[in-house]
C-alpha positions in Angstrom: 113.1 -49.4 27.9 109.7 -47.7 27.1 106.9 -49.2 28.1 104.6 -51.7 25.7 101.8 -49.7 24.1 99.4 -51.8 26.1 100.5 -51.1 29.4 100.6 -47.3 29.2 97.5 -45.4 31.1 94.5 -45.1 29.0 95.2 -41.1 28.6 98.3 -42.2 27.1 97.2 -44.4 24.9 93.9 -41.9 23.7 96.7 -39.7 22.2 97.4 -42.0 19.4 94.6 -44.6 19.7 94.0 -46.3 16.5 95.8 -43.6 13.9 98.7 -45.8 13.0 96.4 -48.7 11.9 93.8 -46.4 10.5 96.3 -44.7 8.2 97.3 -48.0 7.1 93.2 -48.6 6.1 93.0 -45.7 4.0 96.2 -46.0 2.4 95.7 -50.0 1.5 91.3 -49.3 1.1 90.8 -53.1 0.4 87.1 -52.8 0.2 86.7 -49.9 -1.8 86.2 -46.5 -1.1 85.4 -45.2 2.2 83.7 -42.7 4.5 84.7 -42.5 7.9 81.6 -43.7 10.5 82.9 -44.0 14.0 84.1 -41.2 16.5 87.7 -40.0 16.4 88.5 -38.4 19.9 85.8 -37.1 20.7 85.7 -34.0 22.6 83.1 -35.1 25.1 83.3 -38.0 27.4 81.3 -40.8 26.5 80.9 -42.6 30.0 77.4 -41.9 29.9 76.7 -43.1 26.1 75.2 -46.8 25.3 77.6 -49.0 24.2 76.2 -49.7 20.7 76.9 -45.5 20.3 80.2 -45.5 21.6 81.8 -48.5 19.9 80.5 -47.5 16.0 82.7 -48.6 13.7 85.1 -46.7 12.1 84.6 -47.1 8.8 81.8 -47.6 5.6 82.9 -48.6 2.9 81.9 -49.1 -0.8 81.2 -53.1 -0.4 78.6 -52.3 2.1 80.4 -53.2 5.1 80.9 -51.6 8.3 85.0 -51.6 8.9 86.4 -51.6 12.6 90.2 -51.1 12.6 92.8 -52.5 15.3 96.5 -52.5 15.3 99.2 -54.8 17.5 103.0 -54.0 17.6 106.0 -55.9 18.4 104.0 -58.5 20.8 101.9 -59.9 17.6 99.0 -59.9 19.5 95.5 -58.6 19.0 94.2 -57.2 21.9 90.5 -57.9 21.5 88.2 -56.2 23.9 85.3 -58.1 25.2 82.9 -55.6 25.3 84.0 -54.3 21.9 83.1 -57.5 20.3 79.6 -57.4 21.8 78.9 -54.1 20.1 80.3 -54.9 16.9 78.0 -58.5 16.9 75.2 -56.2 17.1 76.3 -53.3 14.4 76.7 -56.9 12.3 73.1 -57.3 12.7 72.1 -54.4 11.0 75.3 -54.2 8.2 77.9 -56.6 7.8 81.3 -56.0 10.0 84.4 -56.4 9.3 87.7 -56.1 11.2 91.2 -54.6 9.5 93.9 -55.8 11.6 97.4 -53.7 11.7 100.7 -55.3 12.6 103.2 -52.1 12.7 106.4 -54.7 13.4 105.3 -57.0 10.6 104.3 -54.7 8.3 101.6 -56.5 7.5 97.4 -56.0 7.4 94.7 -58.5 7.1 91.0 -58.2 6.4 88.9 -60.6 8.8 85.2 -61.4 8.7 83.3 -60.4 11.8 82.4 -64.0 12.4 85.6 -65.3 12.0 86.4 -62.7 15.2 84.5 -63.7 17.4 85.4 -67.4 16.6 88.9 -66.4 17.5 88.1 -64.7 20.7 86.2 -67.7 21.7 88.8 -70.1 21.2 91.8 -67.9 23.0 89.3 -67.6 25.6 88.7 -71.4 25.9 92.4 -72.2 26.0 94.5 -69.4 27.1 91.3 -67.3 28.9 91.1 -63.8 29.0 93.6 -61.3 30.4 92.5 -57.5 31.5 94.3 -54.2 30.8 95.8 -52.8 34.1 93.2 -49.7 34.1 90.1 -52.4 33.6 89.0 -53.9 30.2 89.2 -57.6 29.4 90.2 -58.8 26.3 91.5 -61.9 24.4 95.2 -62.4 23.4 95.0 -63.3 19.6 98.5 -64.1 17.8 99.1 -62.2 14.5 99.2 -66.2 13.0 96.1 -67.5 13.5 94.3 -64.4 12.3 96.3 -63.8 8.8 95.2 -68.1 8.3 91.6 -66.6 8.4 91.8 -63.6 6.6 89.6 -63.1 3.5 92.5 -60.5 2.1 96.2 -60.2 3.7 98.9 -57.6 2.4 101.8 -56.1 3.4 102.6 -52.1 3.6 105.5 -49.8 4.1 104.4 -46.5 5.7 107.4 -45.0 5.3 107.2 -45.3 1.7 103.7 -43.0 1.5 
């Protein structure tokens, strides 16, 4: 059985990091127009970059916002990185975030309020704490469920029919 898309090395997981769900953004563009904003495998390492540069978001997009796209498979669960989060709070300060979740086994997207994040994270934190990818990052285990009852849009989308 092939591994989970979570536990494969991070070099692994750059290959396809984030197209899947980001395809699903610009088919679905729930906010509008767009222009993309953050970086998309960049050709230089970014060890040495702040964090508020390396985390932009990926997206602007006609309502104003700043749009930061994440995807979960057949687990449901949103792997939300700690640090990540941090970044994005302060990107929220200067234009207002939101997330675009992506559930490739569902079928299924929803459009999440920063705020309604980071309330999320806190309270899978609280109860279930956090759990850490096996090359380093923390992040909080959020199911699919409670984020679609917090969504300010939900939808559902077939790629294979685009």
């Amino acid at each position: 059985m092939a591994a989970s898309f979570h536990e494969l090395s991070f070099q692994e997981r750059y290959a396809t990091l984030g197209d899947p769900a980001e395809k699903v953004f610009e088919a679905v563009s729930p906010l509008g127009t767009f222009d993309r904003f953050g970086w998309h495998r960049p050709r230089n390492s970014m060890s040495k970059m702040a964090p508020m540069l390396k985390n932009l978001p990926d997206y602007y997009v006609q309502s104003g916002h700043l749009v930061e796209v994440i995807g979960c498979g057949r687990d449901g669960l949103l792997k939300l990185k700690s640090h990540k989060l941090a970044t994005l709070k302060a990107w929220d300060e200067l234009q207002p975030v939101m997330r675009c979740f992506w559930n490739s086994h569902k079928g299924q997207w929803a459009l999440v309020e920063l705020e309604e994040v980071g309330r999320l994270y806190h309270q899978v934190k609280d109860t279930d704490g956090l759990k850490q990818f096996h090359d380093g990052p923390k992040y909080a285990a959020i199911p699919w469920g409670s984020v679609v009852k917090v969504a300010t849009k939900t939808g559902s989308y077939d790629p294979s029919q685009n």
